[in-house]
N, C-alpha and C positions, 0 to 999 in steps of 0.2 A: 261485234259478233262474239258469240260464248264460246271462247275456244274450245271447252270439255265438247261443248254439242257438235261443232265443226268437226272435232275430232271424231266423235261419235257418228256425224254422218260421211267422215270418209271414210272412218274405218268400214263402215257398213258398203260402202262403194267398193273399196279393195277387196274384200271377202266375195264381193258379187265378180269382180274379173277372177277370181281362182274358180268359184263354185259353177259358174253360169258364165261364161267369159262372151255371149254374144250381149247379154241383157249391161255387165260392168262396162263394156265396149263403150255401151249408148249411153250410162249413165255418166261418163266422164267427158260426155261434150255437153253436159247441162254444168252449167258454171252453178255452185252451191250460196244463195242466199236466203239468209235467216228474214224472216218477216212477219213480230209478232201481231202486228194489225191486217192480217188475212180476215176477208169476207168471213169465211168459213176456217178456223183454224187447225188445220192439217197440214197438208199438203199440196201444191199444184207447179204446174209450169205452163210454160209461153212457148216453149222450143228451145229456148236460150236459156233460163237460168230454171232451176230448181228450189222453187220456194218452201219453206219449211216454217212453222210455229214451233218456239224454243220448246214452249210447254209440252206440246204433242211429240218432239222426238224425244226428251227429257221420259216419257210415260211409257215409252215401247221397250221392246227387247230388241236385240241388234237381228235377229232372224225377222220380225214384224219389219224393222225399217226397210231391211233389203227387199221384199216384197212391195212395200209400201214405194222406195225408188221401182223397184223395177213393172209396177202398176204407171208411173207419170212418165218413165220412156215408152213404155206402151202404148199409151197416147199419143207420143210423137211417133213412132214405128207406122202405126196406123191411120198417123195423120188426121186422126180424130179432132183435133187445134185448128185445122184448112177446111174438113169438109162439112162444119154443121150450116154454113150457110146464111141463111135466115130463118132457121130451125129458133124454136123456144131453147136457150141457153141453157139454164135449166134441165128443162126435161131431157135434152141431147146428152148433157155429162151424166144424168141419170144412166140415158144406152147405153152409153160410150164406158162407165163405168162398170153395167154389167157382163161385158165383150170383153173388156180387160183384166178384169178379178178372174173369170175364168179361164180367161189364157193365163194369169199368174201364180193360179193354182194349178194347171196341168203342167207347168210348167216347173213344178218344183217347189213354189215360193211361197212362203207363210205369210196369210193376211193377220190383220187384228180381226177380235171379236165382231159384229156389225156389218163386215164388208159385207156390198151385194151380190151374190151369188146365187141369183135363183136358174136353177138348171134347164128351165124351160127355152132357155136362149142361148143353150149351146151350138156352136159351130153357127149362128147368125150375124150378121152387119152389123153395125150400130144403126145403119139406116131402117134396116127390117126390125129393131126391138125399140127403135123410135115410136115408128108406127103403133105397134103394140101399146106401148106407156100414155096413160090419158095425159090432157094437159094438165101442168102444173096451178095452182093457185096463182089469180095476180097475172097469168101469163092474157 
């Protein structure tokens, strides 16, 4: 692991227990691994670790990361990771992503450019903006 980036995303984790101290709380029981052969290279979790592409925290600013952690404890918060079921994969992290970004923006926290945030789905489920979202290609 690149320790500059390690350092990079605990620094980011410490900053979130002074600034946000419920969001840093949850981010310090995701154990921090680097994983540059992610599906998708960003970021994600399982419940248990915190996956990270070097490249993508190496591209952020330390306020993006902190949003960017405090979007994948969200998912665990919400339990988004247990309840899609046998939902299209896919299209459920689509919901599940737009119920989170907007709680991480009302919340204080700076996304990157891109995140979804369309406003029509504020204060709904992941399960109600499911419904909504057509199916994905392939699914």
């Amino acid at each position: 692991m690149d320790d500059l980036l390690r350092k990079k995303m605990s620094h980011a984790r410490s900053q979130m227990i002074i600034a946000k101290p419920f969001f840093g709380y949850l981010a310090l029981h995701l154990e921090l691994k680097e994983d540059a052969n992610m599906t998708m290279p960003t970021m994600a979790t399982n419940g248990k670790y915190l996956y990270y592409d070097p490249v993508f925290v190496q591209n952020h600013l330390p306020e993006e990361l902190q949003g960017l952690i405090a979007h994948e404890v969200t998912h665990c918060a919400y339990g988004h990771l247990w309840r899609g079921g046998a939902r299209d994969p896919q299209r459920w992290n689509i919901a599940a992503d737009h119920v989170v970004n907007l709680t991480t923006i009302a919340e204080g926290f700076c996304l990157p450019p891109g995140a979804l945030l369309d406003p029509q789905y504020k204060g709904m489920s992941v399960e109600a903006v499911y419904a909504t979202l057509p199916p994905q290609p392939g699914s």
